[in-house]
C-alpha positions in Angstrom: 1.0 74.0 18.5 -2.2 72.2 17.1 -0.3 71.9 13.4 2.8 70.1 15.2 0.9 68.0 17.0 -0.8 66.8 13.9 2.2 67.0 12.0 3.4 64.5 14.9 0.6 62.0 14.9 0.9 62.1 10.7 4.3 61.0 11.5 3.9 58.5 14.0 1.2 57.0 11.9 3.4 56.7 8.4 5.9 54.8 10.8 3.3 52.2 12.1 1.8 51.4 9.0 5.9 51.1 6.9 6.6 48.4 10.3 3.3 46.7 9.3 4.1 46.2 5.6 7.5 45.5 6.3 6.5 43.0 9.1 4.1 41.3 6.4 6.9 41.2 3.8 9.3 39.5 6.5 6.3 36.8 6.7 5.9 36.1 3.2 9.4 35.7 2.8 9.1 32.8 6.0 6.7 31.4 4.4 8.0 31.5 1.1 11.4 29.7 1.9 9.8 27.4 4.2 7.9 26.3 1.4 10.9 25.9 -0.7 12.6 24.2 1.8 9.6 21.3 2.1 9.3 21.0 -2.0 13.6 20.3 -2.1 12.9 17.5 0.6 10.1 15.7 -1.2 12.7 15.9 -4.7 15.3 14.7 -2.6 12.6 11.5 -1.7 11.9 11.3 -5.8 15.4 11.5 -6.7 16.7 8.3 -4.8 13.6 6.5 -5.9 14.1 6.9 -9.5 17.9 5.8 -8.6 17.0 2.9 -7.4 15.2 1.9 -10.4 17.8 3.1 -12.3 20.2 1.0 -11.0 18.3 -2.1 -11.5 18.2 -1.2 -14.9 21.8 -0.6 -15.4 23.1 -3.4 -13.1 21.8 -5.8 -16.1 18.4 -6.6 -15.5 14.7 -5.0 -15.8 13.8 -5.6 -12.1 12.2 -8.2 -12.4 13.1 -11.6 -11.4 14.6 -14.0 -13.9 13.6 -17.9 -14.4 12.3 -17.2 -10.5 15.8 -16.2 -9.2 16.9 -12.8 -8.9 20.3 -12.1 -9.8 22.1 -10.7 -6.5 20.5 -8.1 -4.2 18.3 -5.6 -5.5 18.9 -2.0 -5.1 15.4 -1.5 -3.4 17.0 -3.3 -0.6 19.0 -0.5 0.5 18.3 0.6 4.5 16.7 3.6 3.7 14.4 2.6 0.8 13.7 -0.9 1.3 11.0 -0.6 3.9 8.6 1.9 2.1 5.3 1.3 0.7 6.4 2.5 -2.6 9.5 -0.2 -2.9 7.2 -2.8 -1.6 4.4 -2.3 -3.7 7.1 -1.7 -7.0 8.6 -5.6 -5.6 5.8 -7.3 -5.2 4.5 -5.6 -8.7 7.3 -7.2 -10.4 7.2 -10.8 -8.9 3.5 -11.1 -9.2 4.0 -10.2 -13.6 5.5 -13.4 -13.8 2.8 -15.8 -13.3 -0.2 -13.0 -14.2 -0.4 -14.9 -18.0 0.5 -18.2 -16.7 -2.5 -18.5 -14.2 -5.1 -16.0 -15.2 -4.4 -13.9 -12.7 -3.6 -10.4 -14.7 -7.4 -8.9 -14.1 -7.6 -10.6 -10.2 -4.8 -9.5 -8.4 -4.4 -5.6 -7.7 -1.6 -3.9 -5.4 -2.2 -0.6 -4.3 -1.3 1.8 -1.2 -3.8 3.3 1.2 -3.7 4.7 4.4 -3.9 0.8 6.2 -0.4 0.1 3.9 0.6 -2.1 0.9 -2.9 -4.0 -0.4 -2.5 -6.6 -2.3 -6.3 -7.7 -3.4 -7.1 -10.8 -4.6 -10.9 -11.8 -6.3 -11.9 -14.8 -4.7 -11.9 -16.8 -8.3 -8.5 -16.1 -8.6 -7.6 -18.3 -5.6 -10.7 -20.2 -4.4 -14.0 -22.5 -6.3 -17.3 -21.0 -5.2 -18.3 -21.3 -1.7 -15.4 -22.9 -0.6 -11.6 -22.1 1.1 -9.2 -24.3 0.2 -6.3 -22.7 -1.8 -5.9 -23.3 -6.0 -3.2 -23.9 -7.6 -2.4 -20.8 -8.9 -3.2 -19.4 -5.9 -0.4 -21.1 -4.6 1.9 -20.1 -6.9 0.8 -16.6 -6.6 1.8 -16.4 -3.2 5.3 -18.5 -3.5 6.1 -15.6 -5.9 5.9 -12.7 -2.8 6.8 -14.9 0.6 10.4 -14.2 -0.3 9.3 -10.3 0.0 6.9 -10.5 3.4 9.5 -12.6 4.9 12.4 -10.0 4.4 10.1 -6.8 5.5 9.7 -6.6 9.6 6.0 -5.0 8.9 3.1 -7.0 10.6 0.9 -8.6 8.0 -3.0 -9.1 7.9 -5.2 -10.9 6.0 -8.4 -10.0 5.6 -11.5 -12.2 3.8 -14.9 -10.7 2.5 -17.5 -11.6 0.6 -20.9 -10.1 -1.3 -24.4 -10.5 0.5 -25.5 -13.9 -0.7 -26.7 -15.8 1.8 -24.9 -19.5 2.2 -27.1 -22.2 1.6 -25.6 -25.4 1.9 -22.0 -26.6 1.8 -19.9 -26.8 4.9 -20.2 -23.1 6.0 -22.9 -22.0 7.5 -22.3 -18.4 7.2 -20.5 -15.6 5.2 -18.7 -14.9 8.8 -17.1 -18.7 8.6 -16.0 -18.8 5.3 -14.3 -15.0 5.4 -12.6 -16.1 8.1 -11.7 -19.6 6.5 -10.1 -18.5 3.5 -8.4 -15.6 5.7 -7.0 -18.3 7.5 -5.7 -20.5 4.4 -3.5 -17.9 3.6 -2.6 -17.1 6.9 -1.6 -20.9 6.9 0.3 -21.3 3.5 2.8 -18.4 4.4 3.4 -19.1 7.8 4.5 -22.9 6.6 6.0 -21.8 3.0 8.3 -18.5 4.2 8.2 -19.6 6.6 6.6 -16.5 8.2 6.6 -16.0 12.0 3.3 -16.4 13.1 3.6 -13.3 15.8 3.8 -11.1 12.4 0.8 -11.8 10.3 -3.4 -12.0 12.1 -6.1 -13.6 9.9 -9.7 -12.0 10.7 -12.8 -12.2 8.0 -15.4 -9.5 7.4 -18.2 -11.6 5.5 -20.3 -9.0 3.8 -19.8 -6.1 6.1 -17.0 -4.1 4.2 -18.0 -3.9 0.8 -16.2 -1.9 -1.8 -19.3 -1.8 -3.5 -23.0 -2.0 -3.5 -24.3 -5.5 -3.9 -26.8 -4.3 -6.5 -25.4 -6.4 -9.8 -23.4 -9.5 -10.2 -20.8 -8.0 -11.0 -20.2 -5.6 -8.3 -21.0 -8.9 -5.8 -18.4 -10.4 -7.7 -15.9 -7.3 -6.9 -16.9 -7.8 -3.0 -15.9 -11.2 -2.8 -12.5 -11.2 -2.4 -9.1 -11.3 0.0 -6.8 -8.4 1.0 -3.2 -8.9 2.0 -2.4 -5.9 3.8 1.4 -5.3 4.6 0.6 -2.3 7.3 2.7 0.7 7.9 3.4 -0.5 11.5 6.3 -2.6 12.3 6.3 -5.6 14.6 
């Protein structure tokens, strides 16, 4: 009686411990197709993205905007596409090489994407004389090349102004806090009378020295500091 019930319990045992490998298998397979499930939707993403470029190319032009007009509507316009960091950044990429040469701008003006949304930064040089706000030239021209772009996104717009550590001196600001938020506020201005822009979709605010993106240790990384983000958010108005 004492070998059956052993013989039993041996039994009983093998079971439980098939079900548990076969219950782990069952899993793995979840997770497995799961997995493959989440990579096909992320090529799916790629895939119309690289047709979308492709049919810039093959529509008759490079993407890029010709003598300043571009030649019908571009393919990054579509619904699904047009509003994504990617195609915004790619646009505004392609307007901006125009004029890089022309003004000086190439080693000034970056566009990048972060977790805040489209950053377009802009070394105060590029589009202001030392210590002061009012808008260059080219810095002008810089931003009539990418209005047409912010004016056809619904995405609220800010503009952010910084500068390094230096203390102000003399001239007509009598802080790093005024003139962030001055030359903040001349770009603010230009696009909201140039798009025009509506006003309840882009904010001005100024940061002085208090969000460096580097330590104010050398001249040159002051020089990286001082400078003006256009950030087109994630967040629509």
């Amino acid at each position: 009686m004492k070998r059956r019930r052993n013989n039993n319990n041996e039994q009983h045992e093998n079971l439980e411990r098939w079900l548990l490998t076969y219950a782990d298998l069952i899993t793995l397979l979840l997770a497995f197709f799961i997995m493959m499930y989440t990579f096909s939707k992320q090529d799916a993403q790629k895939y119309e993205e690289v047709s979308a470029q492709l049919k810039v190319i093959f529509s008759g032009g490079s993407g890029l905007l010709q003598q300043g007009k571009a030649a019908g509507k571009s393919p990054l316009e579509s619904p699904s596409k047009a509003n994504s960091s990617e195609a915004i950044k790619e646009k505004l990429k392609n307007e901006l090489k125009e004029i890089s040469g022309e003004n000086s701008l190439k080693n000034s003006i970056f566009i990048f994407t972060d977790a805040r949304g489209v950053v377009i930064r802009i070394m105060d040089k590029a589009f202001y004389d030392e210590g002061k706000a009012d808008l260059k030239q080219g810095a002008k021209n810089a931003l009539d090349k990418i209005v047409t772009t912010m004016k056809e996104i619904k995405n609220h717009i800010r503009i952010e102004g910084h500068t390094d550590n230096t203390p102000i001196s003399k001239g007509e600001f009598k802080s790093n806090w005024e003139l962030s938020v001055r030359r903040a506020t001349e770009v603010v201005r230009y696009l909201v009378e140039k798009g025009p822009i509506p006003p309840e979709r882009i904010s001005a605010t100024g940061y002085a020295e208090y969000r460096p993106i580097n330590n104010n240790d050398t001249p040159e990384n002051r020089a990286l500091n001082r400078r003006v983000e256009i950030i087109i958010e994630n967040t629509k108005y």
